[in-house]
N, C-alpha and C positions, 0 to 999 in steps of 0.2 A: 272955247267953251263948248263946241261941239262935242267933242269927244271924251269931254269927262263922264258922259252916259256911260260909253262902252268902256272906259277904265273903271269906272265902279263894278259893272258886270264881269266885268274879267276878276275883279276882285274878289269878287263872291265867290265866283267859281274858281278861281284858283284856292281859296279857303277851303271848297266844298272840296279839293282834289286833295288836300292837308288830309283832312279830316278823314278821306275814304281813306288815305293811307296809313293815315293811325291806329287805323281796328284791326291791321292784321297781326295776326299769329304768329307768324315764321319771313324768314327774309322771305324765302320761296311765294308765300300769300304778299309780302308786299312787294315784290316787284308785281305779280300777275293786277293787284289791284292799283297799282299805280296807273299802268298801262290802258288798265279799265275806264280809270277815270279820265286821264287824258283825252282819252277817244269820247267821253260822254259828255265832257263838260268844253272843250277846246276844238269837236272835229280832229284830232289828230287820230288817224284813222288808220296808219300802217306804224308799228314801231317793234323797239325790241329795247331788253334791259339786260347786259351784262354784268356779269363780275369776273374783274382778275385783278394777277396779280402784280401790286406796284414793285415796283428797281426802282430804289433811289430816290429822287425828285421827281424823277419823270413818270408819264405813265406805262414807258416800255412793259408790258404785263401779257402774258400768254392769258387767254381768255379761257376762264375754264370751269362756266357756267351762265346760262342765260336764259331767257324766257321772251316770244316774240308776241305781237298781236297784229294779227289781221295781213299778216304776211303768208305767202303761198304755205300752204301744209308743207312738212318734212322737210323746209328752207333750213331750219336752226341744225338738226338731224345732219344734213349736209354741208352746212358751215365747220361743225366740228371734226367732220369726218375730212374733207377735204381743203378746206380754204382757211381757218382761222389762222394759220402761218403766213398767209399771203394777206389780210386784210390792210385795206390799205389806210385806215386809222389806224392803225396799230405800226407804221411803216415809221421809220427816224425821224422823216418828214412833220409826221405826222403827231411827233412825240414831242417838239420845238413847237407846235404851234399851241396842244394842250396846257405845257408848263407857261407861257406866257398868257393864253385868252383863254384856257378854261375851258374851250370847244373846238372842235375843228371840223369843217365837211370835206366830202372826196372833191367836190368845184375846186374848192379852194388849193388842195393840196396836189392835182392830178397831174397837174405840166411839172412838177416834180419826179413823180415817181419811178422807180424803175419796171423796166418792161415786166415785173411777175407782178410785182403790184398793183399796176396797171390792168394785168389779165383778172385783178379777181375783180373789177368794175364793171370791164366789157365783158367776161364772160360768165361770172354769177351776178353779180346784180342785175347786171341788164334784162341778162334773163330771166331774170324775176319782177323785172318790171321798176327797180329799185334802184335806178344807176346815180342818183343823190342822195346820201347822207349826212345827216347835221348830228354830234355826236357830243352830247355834255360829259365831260370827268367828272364823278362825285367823289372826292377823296376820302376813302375811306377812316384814314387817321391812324393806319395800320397795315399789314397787310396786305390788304384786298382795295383794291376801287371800284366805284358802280362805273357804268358808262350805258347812259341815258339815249339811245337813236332815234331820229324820225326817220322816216324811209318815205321815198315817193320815185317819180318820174322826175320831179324840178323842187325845189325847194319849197318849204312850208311857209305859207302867208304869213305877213309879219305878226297878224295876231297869234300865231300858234308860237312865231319864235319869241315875243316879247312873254307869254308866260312859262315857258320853259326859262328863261332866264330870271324870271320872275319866281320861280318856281323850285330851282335848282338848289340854292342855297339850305332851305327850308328839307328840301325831299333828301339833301345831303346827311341834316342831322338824325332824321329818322331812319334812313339808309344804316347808320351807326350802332345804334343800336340795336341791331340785329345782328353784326359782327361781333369776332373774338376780338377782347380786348387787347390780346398780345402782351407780351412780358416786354417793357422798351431795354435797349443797351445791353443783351444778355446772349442773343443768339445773331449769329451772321445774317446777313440779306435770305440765303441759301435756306439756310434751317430755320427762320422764320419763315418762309415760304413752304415751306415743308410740314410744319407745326401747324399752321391755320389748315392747312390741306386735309391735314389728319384731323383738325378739329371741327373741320366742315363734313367729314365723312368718309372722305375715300380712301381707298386700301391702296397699298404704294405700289400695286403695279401699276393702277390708275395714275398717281403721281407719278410717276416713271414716265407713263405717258403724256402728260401735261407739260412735263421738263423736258422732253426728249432727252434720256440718259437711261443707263439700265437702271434695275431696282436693285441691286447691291447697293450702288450711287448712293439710292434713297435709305436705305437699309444703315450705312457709314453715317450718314446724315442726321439721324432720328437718334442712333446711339449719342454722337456729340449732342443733340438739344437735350436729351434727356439728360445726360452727364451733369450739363452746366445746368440746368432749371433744377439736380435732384429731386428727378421723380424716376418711378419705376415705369414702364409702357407706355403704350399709348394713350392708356385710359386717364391716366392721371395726367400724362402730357396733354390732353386734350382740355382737362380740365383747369389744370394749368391756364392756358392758354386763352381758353374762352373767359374767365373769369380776369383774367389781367392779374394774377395775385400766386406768388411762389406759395409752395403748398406746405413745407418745413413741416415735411413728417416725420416722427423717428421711425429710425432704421430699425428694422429686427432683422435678427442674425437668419 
């Protein structure tokens, strides 16, 4: 009976942390306000909110966009530039533990890893002060997944982790729609991966760089989605895409 005080207050505030996320605008304002309210209403005071891209079942996904809070300046700047290839959530490891519980931290996964993996714990986290991570998958249902982190020195008290789990479900379906719907059963793993890319924004040497592949690769790629979705460019391929719905326009000569 003690403790239903502080499960109704976590309630609330887990409502209030819904709710802050509901008003945003753009995926971009709801990850930054997500993060906002975590750290306002939970104490979680160091985090970060990624997107990339699902393979498969799993979440094997090159990471390729994010938003942190209350982590050293120019840490995310430096994740992309150097280490998102070595993260060690992102690691085979670390891919078997997401499709079965949904989450996984570097604790848990670390007497696994191999030695580069291993380097980006001891030598970027640590040094940022950050050398545990607790990492939710939000499945995006397409595409893209979120991946929800806390960052510290040792793991988040259990009230921070019971509403994150508490939380995640909920923050998954609003996560959604802010994504492209994707067209299902039309285009490969490859050139759906390719398709969302273009429909989040980026010009394919960007892509190029996210796949590690030249931009012809990408260039091969975008002709086959557009081929099969029949549309012309990227602009409509985008629209395509985003809206989940083939466009069946007729053709002029």
């Amino acid at each position: 009976m003690g403790r239903q005080p502080e499960r109704g207050t976590d309630q609330r505030h887990a409502t209030a942390v819904l709710e802050t996320a509901d008003r945003a605008r753009s995926v971009g304002e709801f990850l930054t306000m997500t993060l906002e309210a975590l750290d306002e209403h939970f104490g979680i005071r160091r985090s970060a909110f990624m997107l990339g891209l699902s393979e498969g079942e799993l979440p094997g996904r090159t990471a390729y966009a994010g938003l942190q809070h209350g982590l050293r300046p120019h840490v995310m700047e430096e994740y992309f530039e150097r280490w998102f290839h070595l993260d060690a959530l992102t690691s085979d490891v670390a891919r078997r533990v997401y499709a079965r519980d949904g989450h996984a931290s570097t604790a848990r996964v670390y007497s696994r890893l191999d030695a580069q993996h291993k380097r980006y714990i001891d030598e970027f986290l640590r040094r940022n002060g950050d050398q545990y991570q607790l990492s939710f998958r939000l499945a995006g249902g397409g595409s893209t997944d979120g991946f929800l982190t806390v960052a510290g020195r040792e793991a988040p008290d259990e009230r921070a982790q019971r509403a994150l789990v508490m939380l995640v479900p909920e923050l998954t379906e609003q996560l959604r729609r802010y994504l492209p719907a994707g067209v299902p059963d039309v285009l490969s793993v490859r050139e759906s991966q390719i398709a969302e890319l273009v429909t989040q924004g980026f010009a394919n040497r960007e892509i190029a760089q996210i796949m590690s592949v030249e931009e012809d690769t990408i260039k091969k790629h975008l002709t086959h989605a557009t081929a099969k979705l029949g549309v012309h460019g990227r602009t409509q391929l985008a629209v395509c895409w985003s809206t989940g719905r083939r466009l069946d326009l007729p053709i002029h000569p």
